[in-house]
Every structure is written in C-alpha cells, then in structure tokens.
PASEBA-1860 file (N, C-alpha, C; in nm, 3 decimals):
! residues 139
1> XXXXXXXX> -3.521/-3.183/0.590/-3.456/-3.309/0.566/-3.553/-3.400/0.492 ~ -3.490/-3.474/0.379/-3.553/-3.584/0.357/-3.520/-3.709/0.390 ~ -3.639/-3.806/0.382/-3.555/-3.909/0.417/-3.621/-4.002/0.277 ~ -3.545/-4.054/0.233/-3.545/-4.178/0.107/-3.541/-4.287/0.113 ~ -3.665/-4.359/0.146/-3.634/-4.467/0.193/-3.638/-4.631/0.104 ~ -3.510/-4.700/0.068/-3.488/-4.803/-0.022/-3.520/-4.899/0.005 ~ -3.545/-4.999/-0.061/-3.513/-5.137/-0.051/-3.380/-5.171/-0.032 ~ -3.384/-5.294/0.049/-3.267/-5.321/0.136/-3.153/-5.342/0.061
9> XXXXXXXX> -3.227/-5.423/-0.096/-3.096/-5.498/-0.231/-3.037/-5.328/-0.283 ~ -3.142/-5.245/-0.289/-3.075/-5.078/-0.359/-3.029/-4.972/-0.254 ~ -3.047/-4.997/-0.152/-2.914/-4.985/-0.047/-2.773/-5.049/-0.026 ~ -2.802/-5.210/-0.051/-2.662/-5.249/-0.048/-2.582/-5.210/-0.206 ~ -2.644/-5.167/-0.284/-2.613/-5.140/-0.418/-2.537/-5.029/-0.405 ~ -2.596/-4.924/-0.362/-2.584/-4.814/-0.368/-2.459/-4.771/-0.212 ~ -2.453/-4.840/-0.077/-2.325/-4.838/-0.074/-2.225/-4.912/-0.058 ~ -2.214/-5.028/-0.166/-2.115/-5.093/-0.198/-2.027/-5.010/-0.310
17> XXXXXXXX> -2.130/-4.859/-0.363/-2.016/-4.857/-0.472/-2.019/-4.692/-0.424 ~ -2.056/-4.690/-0.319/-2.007/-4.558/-0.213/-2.073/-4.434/-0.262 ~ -2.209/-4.450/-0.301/-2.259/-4.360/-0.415/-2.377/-4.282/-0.305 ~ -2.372/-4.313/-0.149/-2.460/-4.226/-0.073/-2.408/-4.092/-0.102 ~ -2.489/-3.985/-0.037/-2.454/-3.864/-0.066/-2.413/-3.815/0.090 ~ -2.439/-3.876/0.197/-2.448/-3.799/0.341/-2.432/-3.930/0.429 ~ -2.520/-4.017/0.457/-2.557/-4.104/0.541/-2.627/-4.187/0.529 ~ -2.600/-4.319/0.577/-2.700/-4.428/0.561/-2.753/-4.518/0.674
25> XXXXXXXX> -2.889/-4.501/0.716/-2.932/-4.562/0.839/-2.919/-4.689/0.834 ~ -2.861/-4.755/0.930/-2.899/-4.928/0.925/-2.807/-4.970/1.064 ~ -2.804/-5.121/1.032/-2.718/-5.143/1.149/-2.638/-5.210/1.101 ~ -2.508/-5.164/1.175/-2.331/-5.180/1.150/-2.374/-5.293/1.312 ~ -2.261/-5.395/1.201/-2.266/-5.497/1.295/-2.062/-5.534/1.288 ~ -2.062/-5.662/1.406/-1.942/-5.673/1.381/-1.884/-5.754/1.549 ~ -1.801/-5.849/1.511/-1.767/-5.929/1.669/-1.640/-5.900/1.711 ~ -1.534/-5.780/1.548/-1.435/-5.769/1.631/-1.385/-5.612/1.648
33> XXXXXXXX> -1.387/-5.513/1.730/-1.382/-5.395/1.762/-1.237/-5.331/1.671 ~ -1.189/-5.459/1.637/-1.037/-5.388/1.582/-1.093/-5.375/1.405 ~ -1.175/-5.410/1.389/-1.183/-5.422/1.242/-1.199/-5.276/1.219 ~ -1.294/-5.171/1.239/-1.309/-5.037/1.216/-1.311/-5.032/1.075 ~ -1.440/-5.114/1.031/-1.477/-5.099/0.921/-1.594/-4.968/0.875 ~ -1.640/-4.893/0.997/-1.744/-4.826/0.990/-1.636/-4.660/0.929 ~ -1.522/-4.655/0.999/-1.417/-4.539/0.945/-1.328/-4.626/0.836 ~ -1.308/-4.727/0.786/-1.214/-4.757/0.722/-1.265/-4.693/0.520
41> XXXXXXXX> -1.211/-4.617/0.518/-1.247/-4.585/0.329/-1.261/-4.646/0.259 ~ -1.200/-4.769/0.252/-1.248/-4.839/0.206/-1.325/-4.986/0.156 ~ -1.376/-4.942/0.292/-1.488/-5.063/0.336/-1.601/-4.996/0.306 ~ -1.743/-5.072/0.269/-1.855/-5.102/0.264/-1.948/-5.033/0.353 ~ -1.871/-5.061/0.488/-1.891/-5.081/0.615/-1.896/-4.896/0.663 ~ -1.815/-4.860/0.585/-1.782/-4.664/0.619/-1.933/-4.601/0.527 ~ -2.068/-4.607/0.636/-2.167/-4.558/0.520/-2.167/-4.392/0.549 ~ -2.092/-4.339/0.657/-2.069/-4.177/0.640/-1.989/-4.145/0.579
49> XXXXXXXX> -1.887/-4.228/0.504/-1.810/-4.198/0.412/-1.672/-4.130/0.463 ~ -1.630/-4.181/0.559/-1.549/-4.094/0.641/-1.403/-4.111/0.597 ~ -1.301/-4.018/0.581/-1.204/-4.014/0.541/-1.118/-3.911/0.639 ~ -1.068/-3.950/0.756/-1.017/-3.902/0.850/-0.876/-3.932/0.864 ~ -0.745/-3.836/0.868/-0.631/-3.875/0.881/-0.623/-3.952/0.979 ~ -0.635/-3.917/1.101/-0.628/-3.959/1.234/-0.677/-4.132/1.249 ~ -0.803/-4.137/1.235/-0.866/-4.284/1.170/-0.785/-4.349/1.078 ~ -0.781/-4.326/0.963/-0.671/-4.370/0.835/-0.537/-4.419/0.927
57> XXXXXXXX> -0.471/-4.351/0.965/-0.328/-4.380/1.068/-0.346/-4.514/1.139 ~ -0.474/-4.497/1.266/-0.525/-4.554/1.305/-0.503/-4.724/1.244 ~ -0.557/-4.688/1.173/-0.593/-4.803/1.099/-0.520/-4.883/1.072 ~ -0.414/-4.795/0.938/-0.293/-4.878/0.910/-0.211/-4.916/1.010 ~ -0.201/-4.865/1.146/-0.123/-4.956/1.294/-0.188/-5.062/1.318 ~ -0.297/-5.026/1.311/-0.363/-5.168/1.385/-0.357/-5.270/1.288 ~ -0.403/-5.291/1.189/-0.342/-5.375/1.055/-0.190/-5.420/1.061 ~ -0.109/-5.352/1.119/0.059/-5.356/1.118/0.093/-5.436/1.217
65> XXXXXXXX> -0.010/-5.447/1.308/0.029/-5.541/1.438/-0.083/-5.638/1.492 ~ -0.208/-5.628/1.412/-0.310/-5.708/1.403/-0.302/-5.884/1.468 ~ -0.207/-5.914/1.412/-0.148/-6.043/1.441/-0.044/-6.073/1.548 ~ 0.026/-6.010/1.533/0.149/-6.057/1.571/0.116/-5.961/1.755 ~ 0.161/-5.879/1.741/0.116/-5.797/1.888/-0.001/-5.690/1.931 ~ -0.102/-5.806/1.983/-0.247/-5.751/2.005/-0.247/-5.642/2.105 ~ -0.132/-5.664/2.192/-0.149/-5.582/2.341/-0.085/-5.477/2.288 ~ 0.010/-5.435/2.225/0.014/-5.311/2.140/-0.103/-5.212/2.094
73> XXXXXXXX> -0.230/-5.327/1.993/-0.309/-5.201/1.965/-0.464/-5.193/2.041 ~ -0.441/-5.225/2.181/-0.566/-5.210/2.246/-0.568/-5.090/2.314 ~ -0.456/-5.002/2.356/-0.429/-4.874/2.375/-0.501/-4.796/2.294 ~ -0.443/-4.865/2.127/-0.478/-4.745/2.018/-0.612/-4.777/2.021 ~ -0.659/-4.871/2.014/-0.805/-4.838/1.986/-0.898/-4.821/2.106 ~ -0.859/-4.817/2.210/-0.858/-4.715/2.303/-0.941/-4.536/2.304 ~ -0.815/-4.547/2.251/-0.776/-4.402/2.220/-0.867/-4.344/2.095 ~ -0.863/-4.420/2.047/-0.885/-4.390/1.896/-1.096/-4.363/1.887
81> XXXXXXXX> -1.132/-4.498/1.993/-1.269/-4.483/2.010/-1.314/-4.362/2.090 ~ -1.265/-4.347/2.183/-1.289/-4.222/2.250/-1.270/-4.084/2.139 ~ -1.209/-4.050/2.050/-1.175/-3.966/1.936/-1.320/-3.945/1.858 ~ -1.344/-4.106/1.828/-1.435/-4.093/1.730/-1.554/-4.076/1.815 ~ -1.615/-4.104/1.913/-1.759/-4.061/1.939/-1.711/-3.914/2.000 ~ -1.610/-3.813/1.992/-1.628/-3.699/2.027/-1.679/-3.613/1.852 ~ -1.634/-3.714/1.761/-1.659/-3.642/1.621/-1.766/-3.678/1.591 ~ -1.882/-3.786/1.661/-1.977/-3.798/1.634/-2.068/-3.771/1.503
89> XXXXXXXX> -1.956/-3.929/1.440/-1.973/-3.961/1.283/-2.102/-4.026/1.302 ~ -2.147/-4.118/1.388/-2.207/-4.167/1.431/-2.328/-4.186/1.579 ~ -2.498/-4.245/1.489/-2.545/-4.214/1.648/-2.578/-4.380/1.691 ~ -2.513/-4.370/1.826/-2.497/-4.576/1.853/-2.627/-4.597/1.913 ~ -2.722/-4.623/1.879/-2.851/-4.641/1.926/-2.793/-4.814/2.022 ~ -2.848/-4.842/2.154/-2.838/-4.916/2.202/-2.901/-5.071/2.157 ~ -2.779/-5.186/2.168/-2.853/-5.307/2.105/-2.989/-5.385/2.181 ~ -3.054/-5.445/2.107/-3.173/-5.529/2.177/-3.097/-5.619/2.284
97> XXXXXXXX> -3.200/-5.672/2.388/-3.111/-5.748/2.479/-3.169/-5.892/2.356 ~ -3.047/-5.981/2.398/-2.962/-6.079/2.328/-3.061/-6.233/2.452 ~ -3.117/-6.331/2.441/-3.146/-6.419/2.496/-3.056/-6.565/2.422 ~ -3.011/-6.656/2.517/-2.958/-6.793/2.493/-2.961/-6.890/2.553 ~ -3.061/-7.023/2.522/-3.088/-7.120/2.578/-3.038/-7.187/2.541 ~ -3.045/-7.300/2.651/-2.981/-7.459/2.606/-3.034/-7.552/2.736 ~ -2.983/-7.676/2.669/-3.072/-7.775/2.744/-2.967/-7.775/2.898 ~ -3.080/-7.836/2.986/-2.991/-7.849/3.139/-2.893/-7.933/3.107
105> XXXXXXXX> -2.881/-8.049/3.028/-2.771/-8.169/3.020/-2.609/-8.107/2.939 ~ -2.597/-7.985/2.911/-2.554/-7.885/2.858/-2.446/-7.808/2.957 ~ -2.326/-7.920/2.981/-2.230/-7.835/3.080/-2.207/-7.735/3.093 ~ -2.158/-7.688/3.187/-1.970/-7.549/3.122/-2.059/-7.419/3.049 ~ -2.128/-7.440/3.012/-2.213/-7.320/2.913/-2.329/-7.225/3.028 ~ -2.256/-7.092/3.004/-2.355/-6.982/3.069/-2.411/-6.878/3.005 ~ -2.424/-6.925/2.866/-2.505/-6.856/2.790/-2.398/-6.764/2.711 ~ -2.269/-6.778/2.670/-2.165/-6.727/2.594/-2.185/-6.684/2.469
113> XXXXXXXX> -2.151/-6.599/2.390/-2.131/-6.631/2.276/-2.012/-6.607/2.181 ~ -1.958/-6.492/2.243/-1.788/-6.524/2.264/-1.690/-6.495/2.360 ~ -1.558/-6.563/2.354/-1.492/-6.538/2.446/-1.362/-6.395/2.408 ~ -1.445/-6.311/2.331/-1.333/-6.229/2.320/-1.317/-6.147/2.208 ~ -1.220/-6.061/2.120/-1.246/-6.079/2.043/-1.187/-6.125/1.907 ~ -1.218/-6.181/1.783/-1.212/-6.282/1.690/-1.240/-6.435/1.727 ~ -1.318/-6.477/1.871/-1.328/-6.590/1.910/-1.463/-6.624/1.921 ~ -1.589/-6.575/1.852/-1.699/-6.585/1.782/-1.718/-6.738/1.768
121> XXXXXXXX> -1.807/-6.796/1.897/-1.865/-6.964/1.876/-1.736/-7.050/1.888 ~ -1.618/-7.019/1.976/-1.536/-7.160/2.002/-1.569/-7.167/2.182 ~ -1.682/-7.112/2.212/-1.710/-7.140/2.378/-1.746/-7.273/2.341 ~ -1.801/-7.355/2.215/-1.793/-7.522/2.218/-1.690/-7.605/2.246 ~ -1.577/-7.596/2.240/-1.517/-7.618/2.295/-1.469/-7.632/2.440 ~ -1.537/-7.585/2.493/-1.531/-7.523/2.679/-1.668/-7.623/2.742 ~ -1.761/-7.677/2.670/-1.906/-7.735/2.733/-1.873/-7.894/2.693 ~ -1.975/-7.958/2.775/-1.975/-8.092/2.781/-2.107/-8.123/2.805
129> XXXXXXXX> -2.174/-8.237/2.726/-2.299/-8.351/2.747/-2.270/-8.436/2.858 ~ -2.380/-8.373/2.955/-2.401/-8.473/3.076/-2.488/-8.608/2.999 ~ -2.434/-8.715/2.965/-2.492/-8.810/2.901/-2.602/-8.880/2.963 ~ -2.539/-8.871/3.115/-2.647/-8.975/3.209/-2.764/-8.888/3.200 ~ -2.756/-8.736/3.268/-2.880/-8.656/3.272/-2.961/-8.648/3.134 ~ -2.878/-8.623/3.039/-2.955/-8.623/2.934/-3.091/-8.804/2.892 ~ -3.009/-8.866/2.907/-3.068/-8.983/2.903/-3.191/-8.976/3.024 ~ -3.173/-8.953/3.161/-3.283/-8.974/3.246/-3.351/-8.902/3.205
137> XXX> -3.377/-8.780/3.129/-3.450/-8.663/3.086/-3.525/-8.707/2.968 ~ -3.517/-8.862/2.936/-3.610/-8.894/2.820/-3.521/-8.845/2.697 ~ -3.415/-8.799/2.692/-3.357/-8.809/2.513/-3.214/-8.899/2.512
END
C-alpha cells in the first residue's frame, strides 16, 4: 500500500471533482444523520465513492419525506445504518471528547450543543442571564 499524502487545498481539489482512485482519509463531519452525504454520489462528502442501489433508494426516500414526515424516515435510516457498517465502506474511528464552558450567571444551559437533529445552536433560546449574579460577580 501506498499512502500519498496531500495538502489539504489538493485534497479538497481532487475530491470535489471525484478524481480519488480508492479512498480518502479525513474527517466526515456533519450535525444531521439524515443527510448521508458520505454514500450520497453525488456529494463531495462520498470520498469512497460509493454508488450503492440500496443507499441510492435510501436516499431518494429520505429526501421524499425529509420535511414533511420525519417519523417516517427514522426507521429507514435505521435500517439503512446498520446495512452500511456491515459493508464497511467505512472505518469510524471514535470522536475526541467535546468540552463546554460558560459562565455560572448562565441559566438553563448544561453544556448543549444541540437539541436534535437540524437544531445545531438554538439551545439559546432555552438559557437565561442571571443579571443580579452576574453583577455581584464583578461584571
């Protein structure tokens, strides 16, 4: 095996225009599990290049009901995740642990960062400024 190792700008070059030959190490990121941009063909995001009926299908359902009826495709992707780590397109190396502070005067907040998914940073909405504490605390 070789390994070839790029600069980060001639990696994104190279698969934005899908021109890997096998695989591309990095990290696939993402806050909403329905997107399945890592199997979708034609995303960016697919750096094994994967072109799977089953996935493809997949896909176009969840897109078909994306909006309108969520509890419909949490089954499929369900289903669909369990599929794909048996084809083991992919190896999920485990994430770093994640740290989040904030000040004590800093209601309602237990260190969130979302409530779900596509709801990425509206836990602001949910917290409140203890004004008095903040003030006795010197700010």
């Amino acid at each position: 095996m070789t390994i070839d190792v790029r600069d980060r700008t001639v990696v994104s070059s190279i698969t934005a225009g899908f021109q890997q030959k096998e695989a591309v190490a990095g990290t696939m990121g993402g806050d909403d599990p329905f997107d399945m941009d890592s199997v979708d063909p034609d995303n960016t995001g697919n750096r094994a290049l994967i072109d799977d009926p089953y996935a493809n299908q997949v896909l176009r359902d969840i897109k078909e009901d994306y909006v309108t009826n969520r509890a419909k495709i949490f089954p499929m992707v369900k289903d669909f995740y369990l599929y794909e780590l048996e084809q083991a397109w992919h190896i999920a190396l485990p994430g770093p642990n994640g740290y989040n502070m904030w000040q004590p005067w800093v209601k309602n907040y237990h260190g969130e960062v979302d409530l779900g998914p596509c709801t990425r940073l509206i836990w602001g909405a949910y917290v409140w400024v203890d004004q008095a504490l903040k003030k006795s605390l010197g700010y």
